[in-house]
Backbone as a printed PyTorch tensor [residue, N CA C, xyz], in Angstrom:
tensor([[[  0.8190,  -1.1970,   0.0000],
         [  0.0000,   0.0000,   0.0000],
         [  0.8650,   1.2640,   0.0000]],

        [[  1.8130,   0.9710,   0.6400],
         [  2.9220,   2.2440,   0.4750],
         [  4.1260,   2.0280,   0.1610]],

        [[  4.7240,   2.9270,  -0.7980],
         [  5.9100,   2.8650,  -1.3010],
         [  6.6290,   3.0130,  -0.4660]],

        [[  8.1690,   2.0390,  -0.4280],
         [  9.0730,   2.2500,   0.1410],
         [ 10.3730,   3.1250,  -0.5200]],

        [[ 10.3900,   2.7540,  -2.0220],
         [ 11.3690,   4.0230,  -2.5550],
         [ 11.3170,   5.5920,  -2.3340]],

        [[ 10.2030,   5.9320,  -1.5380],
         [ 10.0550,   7.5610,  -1.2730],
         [  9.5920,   6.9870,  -0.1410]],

        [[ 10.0650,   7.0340,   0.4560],
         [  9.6130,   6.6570,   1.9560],
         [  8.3760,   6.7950,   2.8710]],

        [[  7.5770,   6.1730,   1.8400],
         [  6.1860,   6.2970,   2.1380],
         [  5.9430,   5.6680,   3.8870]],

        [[  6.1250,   4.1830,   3.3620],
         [  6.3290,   3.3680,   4.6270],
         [  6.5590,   3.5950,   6.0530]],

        [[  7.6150,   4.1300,   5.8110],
         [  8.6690,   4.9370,   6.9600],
         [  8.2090,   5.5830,   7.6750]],

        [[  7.2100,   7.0110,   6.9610],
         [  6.6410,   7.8200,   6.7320],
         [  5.3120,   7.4600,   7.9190]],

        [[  4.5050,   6.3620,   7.3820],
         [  3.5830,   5.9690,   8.1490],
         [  3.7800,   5.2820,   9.5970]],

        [[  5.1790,   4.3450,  10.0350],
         [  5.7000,   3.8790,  10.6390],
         [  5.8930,   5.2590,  12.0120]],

        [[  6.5800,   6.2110,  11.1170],
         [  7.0770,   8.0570,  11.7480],
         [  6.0420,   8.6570,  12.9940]],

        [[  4.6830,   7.9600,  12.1990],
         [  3.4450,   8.9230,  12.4050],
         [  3.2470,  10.0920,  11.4040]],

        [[  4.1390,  10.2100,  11.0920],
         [  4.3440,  11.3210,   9.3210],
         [  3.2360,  11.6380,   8.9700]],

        [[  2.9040,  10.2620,   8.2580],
         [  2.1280,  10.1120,   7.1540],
         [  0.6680,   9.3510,   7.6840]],

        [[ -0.2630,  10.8060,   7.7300],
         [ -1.8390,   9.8820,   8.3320],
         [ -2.7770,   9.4680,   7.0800]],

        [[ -2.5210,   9.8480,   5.7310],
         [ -3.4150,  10.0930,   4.8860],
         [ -2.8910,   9.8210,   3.3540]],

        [[ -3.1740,   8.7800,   2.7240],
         [ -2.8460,   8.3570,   1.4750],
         [ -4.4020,   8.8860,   0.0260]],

        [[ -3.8600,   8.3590,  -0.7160],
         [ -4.6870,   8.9160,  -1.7030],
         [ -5.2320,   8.0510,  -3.1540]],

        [[ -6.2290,   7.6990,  -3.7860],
         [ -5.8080,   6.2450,  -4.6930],
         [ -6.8680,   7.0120,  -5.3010]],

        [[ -6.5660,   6.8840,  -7.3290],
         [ -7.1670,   7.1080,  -8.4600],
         [ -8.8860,   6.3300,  -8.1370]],

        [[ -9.7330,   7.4140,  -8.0240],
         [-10.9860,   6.1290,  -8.1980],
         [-11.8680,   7.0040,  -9.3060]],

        [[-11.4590,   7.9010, -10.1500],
         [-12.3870,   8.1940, -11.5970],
         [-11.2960,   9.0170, -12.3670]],

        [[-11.1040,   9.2100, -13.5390],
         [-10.2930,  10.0560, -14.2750],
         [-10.5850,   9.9850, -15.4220]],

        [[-12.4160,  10.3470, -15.5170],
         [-13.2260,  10.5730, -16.8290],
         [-13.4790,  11.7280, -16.4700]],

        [[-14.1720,  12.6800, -17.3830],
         [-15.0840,  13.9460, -17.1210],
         [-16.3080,  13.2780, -16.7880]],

        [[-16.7600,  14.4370, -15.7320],
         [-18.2680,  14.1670, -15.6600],
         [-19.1700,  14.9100, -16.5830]],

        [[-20.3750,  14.3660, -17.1410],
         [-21.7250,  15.6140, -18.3610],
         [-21.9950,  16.0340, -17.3270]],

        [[-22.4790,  15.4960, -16.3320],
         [-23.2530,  16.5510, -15.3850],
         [-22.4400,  16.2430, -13.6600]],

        [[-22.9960,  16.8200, -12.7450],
         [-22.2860,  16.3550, -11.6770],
         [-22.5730,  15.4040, -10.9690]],

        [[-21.3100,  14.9700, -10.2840],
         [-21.3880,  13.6970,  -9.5720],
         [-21.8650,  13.7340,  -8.1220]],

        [[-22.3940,  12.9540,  -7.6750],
         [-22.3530,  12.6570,  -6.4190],
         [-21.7110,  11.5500,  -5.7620]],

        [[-21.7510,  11.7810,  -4.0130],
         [-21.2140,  10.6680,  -3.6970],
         [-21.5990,  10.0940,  -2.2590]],

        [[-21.7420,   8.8030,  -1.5890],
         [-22.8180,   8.3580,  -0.4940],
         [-22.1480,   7.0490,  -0.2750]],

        [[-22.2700,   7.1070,   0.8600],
         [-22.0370,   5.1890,   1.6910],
         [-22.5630,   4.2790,   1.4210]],

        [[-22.0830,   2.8200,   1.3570],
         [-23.2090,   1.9840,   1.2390],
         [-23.0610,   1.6360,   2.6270]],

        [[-24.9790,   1.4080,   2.9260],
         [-25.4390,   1.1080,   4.0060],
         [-25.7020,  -0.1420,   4.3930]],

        [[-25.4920,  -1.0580,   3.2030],
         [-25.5740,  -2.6420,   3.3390],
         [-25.2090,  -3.4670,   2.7210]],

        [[-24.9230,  -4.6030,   2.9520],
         [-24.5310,  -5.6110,   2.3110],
         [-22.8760,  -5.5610,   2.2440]],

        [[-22.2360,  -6.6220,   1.4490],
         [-20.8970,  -6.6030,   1.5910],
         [-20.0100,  -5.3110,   1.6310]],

        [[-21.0470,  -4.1660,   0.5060],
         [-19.5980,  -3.1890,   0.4700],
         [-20.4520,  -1.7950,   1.5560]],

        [[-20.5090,  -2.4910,   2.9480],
         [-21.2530,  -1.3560,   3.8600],
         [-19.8410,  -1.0520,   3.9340]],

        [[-20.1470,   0.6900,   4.0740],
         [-18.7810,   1.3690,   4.8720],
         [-18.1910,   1.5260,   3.8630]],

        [[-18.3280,   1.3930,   2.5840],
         [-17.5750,   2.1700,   1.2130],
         [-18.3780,   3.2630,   0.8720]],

        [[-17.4180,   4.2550,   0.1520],
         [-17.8970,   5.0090,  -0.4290],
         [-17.7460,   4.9150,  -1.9430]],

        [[-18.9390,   5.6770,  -2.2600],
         [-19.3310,   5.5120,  -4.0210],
         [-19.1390,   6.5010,  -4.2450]],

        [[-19.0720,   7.0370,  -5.7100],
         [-18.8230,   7.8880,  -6.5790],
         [-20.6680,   7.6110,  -7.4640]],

        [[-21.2670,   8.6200,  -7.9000],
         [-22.2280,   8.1710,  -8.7000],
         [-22.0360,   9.2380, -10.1570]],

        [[-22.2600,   8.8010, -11.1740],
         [-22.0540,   9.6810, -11.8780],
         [-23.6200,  10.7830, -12.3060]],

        [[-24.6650,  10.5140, -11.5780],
         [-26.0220,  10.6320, -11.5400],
         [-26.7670,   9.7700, -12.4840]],

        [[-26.1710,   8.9210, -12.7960],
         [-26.9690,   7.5940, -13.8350],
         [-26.1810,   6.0200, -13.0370]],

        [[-25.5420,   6.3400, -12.8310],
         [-25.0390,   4.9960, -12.1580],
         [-23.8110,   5.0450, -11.2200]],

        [[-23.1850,   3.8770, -10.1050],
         [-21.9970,   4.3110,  -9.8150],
         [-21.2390,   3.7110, -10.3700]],

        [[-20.1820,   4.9520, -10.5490],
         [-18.5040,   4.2180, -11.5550],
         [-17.4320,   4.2220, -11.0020]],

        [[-17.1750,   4.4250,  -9.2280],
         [-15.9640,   4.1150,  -8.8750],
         [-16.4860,   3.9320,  -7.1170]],

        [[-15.7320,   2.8250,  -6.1820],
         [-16.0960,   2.2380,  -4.5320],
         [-14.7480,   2.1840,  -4.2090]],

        [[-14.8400,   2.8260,  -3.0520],
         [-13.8640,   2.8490,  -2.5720],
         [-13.2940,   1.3370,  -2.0170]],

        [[-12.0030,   1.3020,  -1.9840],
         [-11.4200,  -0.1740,  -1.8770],
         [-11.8990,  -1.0430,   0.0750]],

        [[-11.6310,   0.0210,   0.3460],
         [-11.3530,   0.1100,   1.8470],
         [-12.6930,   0.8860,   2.6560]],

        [[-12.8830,   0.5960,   3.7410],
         [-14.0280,   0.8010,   4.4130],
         [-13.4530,   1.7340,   5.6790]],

        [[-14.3130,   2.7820,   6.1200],
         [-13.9510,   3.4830,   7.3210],
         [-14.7640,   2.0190,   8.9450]],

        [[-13.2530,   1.8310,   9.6840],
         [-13.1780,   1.0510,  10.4380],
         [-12.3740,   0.1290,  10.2450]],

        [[-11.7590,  -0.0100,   8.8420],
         [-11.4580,  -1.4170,   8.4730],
         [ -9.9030,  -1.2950,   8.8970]],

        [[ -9.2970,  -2.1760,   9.0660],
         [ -7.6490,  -2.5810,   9.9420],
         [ -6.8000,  -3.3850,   8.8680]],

        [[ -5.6790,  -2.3770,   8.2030],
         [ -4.9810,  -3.1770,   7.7510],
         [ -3.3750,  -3.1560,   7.5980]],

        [[ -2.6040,  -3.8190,   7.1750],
         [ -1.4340,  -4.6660,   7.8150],
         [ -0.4870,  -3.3780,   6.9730]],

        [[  0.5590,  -2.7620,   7.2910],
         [  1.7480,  -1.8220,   7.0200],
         [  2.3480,  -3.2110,   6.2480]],

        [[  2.7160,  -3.3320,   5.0770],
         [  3.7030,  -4.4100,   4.6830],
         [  4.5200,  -4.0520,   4.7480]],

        [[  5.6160,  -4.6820,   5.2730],
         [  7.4190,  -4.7560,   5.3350],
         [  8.1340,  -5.7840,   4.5160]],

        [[  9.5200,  -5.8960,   4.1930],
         [ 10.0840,  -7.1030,   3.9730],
         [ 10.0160,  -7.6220,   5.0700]],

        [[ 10.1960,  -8.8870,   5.1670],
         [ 10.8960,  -9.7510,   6.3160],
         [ 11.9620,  -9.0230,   7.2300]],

        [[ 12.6840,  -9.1990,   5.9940],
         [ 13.8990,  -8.4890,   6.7080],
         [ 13.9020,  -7.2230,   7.2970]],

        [[ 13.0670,  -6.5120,   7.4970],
         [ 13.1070,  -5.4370,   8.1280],
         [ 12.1370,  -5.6230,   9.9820]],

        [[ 12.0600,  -6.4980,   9.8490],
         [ 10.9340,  -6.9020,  10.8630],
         [ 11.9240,  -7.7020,  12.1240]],

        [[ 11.8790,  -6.9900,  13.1460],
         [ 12.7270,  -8.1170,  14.2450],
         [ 11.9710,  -9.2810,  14.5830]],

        [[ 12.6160, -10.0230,  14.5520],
         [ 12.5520, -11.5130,  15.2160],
         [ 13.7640, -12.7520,  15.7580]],

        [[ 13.3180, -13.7300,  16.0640],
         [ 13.9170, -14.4820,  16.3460],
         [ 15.0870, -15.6110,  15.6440]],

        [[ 16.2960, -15.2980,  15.4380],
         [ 16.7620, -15.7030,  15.0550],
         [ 16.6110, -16.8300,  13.8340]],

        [[ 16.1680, -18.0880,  14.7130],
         [ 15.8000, -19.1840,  14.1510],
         [ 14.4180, -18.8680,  12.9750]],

        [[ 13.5860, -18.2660,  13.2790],
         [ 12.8230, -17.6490,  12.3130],
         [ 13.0500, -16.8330,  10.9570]],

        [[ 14.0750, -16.0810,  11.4280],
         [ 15.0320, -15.0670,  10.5970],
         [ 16.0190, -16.1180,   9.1860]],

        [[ 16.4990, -17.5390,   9.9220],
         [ 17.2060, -18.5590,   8.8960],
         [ 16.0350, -18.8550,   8.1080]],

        [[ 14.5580, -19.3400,   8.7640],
         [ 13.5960, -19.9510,   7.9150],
         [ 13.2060, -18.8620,   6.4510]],

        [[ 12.8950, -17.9000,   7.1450],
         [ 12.3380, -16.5550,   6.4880],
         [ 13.1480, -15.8410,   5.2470]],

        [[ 14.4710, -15.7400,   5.7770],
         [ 15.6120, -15.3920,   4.4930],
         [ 15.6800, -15.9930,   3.6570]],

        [[ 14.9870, -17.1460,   3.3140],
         [ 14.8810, -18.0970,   2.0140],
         [ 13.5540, -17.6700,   1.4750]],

        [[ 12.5240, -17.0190,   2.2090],
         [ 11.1850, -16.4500,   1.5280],
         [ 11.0870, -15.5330,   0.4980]],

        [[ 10.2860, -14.9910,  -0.4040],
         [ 10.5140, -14.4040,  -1.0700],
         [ 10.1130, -13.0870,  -0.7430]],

        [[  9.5090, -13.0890,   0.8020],
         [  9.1540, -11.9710,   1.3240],
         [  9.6610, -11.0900,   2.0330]],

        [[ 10.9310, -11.9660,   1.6950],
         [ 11.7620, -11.4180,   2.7520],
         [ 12.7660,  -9.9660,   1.7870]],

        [[ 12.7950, -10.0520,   0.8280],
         [ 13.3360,  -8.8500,   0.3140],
         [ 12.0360,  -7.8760,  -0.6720]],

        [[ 11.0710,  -8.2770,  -1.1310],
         [ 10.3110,  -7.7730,  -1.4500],
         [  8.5730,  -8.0840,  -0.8680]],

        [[  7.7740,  -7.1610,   0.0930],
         [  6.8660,  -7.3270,   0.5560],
         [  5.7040,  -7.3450,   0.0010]],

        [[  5.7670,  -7.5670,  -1.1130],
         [  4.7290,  -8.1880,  -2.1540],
         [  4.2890,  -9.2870,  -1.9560]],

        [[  5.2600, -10.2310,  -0.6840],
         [  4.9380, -11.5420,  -0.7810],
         [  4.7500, -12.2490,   0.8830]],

        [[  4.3600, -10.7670,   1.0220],
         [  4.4880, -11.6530,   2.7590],
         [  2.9570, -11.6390,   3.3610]],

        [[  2.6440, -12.3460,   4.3110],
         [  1.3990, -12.2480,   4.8190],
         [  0.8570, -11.2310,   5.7830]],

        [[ -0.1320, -10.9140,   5.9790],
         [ -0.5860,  -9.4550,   6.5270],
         [ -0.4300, -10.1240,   8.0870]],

        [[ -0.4130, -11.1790,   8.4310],
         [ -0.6700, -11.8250,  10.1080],
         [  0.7200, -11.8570,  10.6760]],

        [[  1.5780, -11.9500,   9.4940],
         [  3.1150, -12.1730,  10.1120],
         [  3.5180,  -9.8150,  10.3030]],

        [[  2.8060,  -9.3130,  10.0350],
         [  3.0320,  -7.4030,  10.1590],
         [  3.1430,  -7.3580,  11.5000]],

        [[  4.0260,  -6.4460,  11.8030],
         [  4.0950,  -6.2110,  13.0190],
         [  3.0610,  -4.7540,  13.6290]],

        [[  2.6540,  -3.7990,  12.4840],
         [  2.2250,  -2.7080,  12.3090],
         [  1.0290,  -3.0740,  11.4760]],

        [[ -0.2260,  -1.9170,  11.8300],
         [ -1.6750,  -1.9020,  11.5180],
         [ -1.9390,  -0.5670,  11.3260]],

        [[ -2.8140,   0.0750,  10.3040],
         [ -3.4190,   1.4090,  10.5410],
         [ -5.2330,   0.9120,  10.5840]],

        [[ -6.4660,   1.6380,  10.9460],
         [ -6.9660,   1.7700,  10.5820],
         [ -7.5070,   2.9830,   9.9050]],

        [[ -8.4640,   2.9030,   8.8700],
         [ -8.9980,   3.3760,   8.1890],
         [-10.0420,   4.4100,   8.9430]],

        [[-10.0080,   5.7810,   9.2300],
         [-10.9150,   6.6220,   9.9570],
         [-11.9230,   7.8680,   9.3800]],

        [[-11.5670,   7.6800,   8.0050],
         [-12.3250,   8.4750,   7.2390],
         [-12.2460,   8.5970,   5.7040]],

        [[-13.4390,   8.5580,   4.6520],
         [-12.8970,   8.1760,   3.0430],
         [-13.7090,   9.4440,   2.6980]],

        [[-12.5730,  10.2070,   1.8830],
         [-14.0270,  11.3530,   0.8710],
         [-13.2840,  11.4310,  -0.3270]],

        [[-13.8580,  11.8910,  -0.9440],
         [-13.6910,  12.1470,  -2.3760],
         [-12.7860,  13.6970,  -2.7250]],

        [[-12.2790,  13.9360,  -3.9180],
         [-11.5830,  15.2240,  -4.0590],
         [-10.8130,  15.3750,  -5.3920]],

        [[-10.7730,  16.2600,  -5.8820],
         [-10.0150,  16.3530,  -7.4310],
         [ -8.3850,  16.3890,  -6.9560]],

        [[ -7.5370,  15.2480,  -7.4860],
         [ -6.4130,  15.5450,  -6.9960],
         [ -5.8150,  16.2740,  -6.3430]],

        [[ -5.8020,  17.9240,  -7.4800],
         [ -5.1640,  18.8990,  -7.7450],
         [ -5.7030,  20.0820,  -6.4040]],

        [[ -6.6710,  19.1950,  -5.8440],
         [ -7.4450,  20.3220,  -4.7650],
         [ -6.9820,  20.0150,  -3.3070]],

        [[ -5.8950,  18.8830,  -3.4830],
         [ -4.9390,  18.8320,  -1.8460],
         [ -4.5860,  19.9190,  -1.2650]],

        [[ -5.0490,  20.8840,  -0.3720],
         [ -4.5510,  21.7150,   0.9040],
         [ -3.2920,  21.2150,   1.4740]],

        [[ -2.7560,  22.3860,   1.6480],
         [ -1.1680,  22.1740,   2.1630],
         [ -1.1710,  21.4990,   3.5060]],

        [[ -2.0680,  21.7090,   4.4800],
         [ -2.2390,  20.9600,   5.2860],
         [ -1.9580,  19.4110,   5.1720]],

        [[ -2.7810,  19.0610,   3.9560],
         [ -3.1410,  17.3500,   3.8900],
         [ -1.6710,  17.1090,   2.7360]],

        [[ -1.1100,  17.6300,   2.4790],
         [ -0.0320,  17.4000,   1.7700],
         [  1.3590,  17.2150,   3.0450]],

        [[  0.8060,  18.0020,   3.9860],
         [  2.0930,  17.4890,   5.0410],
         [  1.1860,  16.0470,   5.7490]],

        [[  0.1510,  16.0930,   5.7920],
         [  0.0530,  14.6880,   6.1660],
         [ -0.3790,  13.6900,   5.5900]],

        [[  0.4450,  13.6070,   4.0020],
         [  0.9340,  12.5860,   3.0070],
         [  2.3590,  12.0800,   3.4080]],

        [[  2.5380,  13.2090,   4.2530],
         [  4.0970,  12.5710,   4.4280],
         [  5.2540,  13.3470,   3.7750]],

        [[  4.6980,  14.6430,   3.5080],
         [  5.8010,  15.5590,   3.0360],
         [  6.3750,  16.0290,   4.4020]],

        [[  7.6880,  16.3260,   4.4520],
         [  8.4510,  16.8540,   5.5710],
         [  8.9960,  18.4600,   5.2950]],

        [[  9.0930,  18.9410,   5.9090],
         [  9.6410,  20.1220,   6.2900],
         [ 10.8650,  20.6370,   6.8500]],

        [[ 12.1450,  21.2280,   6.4050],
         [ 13.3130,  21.4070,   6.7080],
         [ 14.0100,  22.6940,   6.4080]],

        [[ 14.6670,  23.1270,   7.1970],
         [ 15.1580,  24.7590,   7.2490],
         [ 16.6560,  24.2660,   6.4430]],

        [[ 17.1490,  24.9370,   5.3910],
         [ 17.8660,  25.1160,   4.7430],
         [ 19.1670,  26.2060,   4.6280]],

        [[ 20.1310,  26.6290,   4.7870],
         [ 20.5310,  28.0630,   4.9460],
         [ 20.2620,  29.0180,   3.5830]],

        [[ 19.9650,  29.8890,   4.3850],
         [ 19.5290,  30.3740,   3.1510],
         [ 17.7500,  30.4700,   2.9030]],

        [[ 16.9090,  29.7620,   2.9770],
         [ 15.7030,  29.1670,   2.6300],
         [ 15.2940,  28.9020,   4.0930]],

        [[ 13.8280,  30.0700,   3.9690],
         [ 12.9760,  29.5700,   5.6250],
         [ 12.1440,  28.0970,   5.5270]],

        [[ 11.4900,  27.5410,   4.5960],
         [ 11.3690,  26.3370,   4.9820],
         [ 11.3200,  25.5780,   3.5410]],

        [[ 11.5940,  24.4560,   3.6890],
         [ 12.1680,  23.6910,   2.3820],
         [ 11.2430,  22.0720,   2.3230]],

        [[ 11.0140,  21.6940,   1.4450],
         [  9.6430,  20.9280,   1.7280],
         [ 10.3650,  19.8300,   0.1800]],

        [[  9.9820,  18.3080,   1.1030],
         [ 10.5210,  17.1460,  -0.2530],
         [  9.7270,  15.6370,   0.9470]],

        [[  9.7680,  14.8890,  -0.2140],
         [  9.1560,  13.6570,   0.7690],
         [ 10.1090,  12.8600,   1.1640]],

        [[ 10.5050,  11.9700,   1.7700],
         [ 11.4650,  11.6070,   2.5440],
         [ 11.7660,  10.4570,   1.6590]],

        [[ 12.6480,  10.7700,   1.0470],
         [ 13.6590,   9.6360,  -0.2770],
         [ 15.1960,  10.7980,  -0.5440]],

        [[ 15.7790,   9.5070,  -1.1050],
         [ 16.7910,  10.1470,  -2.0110],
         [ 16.5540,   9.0170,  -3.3320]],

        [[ 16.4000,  10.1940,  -4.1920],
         [ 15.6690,   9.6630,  -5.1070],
         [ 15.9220,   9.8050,  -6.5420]],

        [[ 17.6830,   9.8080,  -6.5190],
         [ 17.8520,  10.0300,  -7.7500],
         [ 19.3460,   8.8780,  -7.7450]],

        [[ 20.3290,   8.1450,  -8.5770],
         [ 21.4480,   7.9640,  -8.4530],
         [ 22.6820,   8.6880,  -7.5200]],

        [[ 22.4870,   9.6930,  -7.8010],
         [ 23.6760,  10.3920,  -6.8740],
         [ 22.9140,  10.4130,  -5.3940]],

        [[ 22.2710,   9.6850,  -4.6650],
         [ 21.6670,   9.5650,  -3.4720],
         [ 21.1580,  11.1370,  -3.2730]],

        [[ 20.5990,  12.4380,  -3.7980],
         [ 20.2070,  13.6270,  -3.6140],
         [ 19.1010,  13.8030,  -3.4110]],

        [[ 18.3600,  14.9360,  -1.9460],
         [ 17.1950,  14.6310,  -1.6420],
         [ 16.7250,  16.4000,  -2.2210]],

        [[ 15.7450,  15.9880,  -3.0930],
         [ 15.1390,  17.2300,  -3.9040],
         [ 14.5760,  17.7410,  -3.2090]],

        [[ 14.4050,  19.4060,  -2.8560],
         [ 13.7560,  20.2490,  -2.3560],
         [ 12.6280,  21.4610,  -2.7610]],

        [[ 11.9200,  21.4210,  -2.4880],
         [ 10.6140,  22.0160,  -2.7500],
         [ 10.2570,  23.7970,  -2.1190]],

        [[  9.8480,  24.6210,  -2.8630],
         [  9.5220,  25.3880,  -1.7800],
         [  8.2770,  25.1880,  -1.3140]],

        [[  7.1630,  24.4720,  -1.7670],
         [  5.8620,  24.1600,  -0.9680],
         [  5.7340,  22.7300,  -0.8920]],

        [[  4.5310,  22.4110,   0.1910],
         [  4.2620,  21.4820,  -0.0550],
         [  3.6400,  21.1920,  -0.8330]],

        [[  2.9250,  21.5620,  -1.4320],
         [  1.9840,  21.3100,  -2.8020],
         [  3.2070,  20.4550,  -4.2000]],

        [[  4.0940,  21.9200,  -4.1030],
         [  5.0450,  21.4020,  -5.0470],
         [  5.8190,  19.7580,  -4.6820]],

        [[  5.8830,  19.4520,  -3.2800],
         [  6.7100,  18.6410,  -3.1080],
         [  5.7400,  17.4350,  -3.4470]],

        [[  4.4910,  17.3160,  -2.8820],
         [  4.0300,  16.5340,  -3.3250],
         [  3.4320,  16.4540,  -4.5650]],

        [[  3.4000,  17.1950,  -5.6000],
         [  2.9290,  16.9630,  -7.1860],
         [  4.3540,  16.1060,  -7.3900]],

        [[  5.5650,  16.4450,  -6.9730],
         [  6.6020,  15.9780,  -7.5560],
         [  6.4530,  14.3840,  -7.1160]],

        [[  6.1400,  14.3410,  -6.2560],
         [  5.7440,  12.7080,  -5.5990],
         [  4.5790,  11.9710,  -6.2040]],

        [[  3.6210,  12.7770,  -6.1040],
         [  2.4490,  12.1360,  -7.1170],
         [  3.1500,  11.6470,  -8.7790]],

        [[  3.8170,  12.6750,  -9.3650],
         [  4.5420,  12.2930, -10.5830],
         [  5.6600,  11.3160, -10.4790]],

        [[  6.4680,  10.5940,  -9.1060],
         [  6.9160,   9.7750,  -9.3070],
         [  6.2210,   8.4300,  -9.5020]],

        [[  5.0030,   8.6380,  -8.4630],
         [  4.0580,   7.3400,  -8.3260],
         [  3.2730,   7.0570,  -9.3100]],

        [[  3.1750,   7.9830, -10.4880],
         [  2.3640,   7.8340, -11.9230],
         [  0.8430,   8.2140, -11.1400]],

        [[  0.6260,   9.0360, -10.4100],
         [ -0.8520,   9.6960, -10.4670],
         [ -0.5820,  10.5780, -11.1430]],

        [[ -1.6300,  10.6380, -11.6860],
         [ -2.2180,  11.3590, -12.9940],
         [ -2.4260,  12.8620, -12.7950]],

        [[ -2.3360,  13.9560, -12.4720],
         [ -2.2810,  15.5000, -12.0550],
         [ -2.8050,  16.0960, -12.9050]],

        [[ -4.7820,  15.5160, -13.1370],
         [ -5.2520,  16.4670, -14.0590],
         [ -6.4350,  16.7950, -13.9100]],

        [[ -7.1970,  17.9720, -14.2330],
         [ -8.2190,  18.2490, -13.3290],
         [ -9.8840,  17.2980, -13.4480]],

        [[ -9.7140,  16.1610, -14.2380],
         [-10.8710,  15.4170, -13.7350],
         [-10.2470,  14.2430, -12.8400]],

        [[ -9.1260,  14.1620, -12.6160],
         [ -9.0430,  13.0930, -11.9280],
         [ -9.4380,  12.9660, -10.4710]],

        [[-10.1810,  12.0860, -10.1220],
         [-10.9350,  12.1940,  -8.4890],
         [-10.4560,  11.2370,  -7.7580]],

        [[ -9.7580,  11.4140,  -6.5510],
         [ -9.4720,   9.9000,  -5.5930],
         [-10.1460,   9.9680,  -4.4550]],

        [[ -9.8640,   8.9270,  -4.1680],
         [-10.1130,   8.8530,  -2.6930],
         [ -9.1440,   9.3920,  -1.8060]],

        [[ -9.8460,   9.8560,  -0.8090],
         [ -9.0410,  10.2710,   0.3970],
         [ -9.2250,   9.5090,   1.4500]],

        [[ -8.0490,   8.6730,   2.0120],
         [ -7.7360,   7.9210,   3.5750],
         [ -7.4140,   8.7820,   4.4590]],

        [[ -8.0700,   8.7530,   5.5320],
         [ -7.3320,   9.3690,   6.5990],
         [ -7.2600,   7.8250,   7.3420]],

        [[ -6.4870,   7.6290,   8.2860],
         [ -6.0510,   7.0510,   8.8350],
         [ -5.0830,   6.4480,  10.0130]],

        [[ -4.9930,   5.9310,  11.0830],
         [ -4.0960,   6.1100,  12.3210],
         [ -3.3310,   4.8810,  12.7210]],

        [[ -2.4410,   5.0370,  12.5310],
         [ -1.3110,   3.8100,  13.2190],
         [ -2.0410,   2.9670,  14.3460]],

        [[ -2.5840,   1.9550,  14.5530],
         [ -2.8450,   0.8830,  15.4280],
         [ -2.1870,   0.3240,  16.4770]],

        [[ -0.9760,   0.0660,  15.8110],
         [ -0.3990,  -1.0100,  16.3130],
         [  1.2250,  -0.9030,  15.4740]]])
């Protein structure tokens, strides 16, 4: 769920990062959209997108719902003898492959709304996980927590807005004005 090459992860691990963001329409709307909970059945506690003729995008995740921070293996303390079994896993260097019960870390899910990308408040851009740093020279200097180029160099921003478009453009979100996601807010568990 979160990138570890920009230190998304980390980020959330920090307390950084309360609030992620995921593509759920990037058509135009003819007329306007609305948007409402479902109140029953399997997808209670999602939110919909409607386009006023039907809905065309549900949110993945439900407000309440608990789920697992993935790590490698290897980043996870344990017990030795576990650590020999595990280093032969394939989860152990890439967390694509590990199970959510073996996480040591949980967020839940505390709130989903809707929003045009491009309409992130600087507020909610520092709690994507953009950081903030005094520079000489420069009163405050704003980049997401990576080095993120070959020469290990950590790019600096003068806003957060800017720092995070530059992050959205590493992650391939789309930065255009019909695109609509979802908004997570969300709190470290565990």
């Amino acid at each position: 769920m979160f990138n570890d090459q920009y230190g998304l992860t980390q980020a959330v691990l920090d307390g950084r990062k309360t609030q992620t963001r995921r593509i759920a329409y990037q058509e135009p709307f003819r007329r306007n959209f609305n948007c409402g909970f479902c109140t029953e059945g399997k997808d209670k506690g999602k939110l919909t997108i409607n386009d006023g003729n039907e809905i065309v995008a549900k949110s993945h995740y439900k407000i309440g719902e608990v789920l697992a921070v993935a790590q490698r293996y290897e980043e996870i303390p344990m017990e030795p003898s576990i650590r020999t079994i595990l280093c032969k896993h394939p989860g152990w260097n890439n967390k694509m492959f590990v199970t959510a019960k073996a996480m040591p870390h949980q967020i839940k899910i505390i709130n989903i709304r809707v929003q045009h990308l491009q309409d992130i408040s600087t507020d909610d851009c520092m709690k994507e996980g953009i950081i903030c740093s005094h520079i000489d020279g420069i009163d405050d200097a704003f980049s997401y927590d990576a080095t993120n180029d070959s020469k290990r160099k950590k790019w600096w921003y003068d806003s957060p807005n800017v720092a995070y478009w530059m992050l959205c453009n590493k992650l391939h979100l789309i930065w255009n004005f019909s695109t609509l996601v979802f908004v997570y807010d969300f709190e470290l568990v565990k």
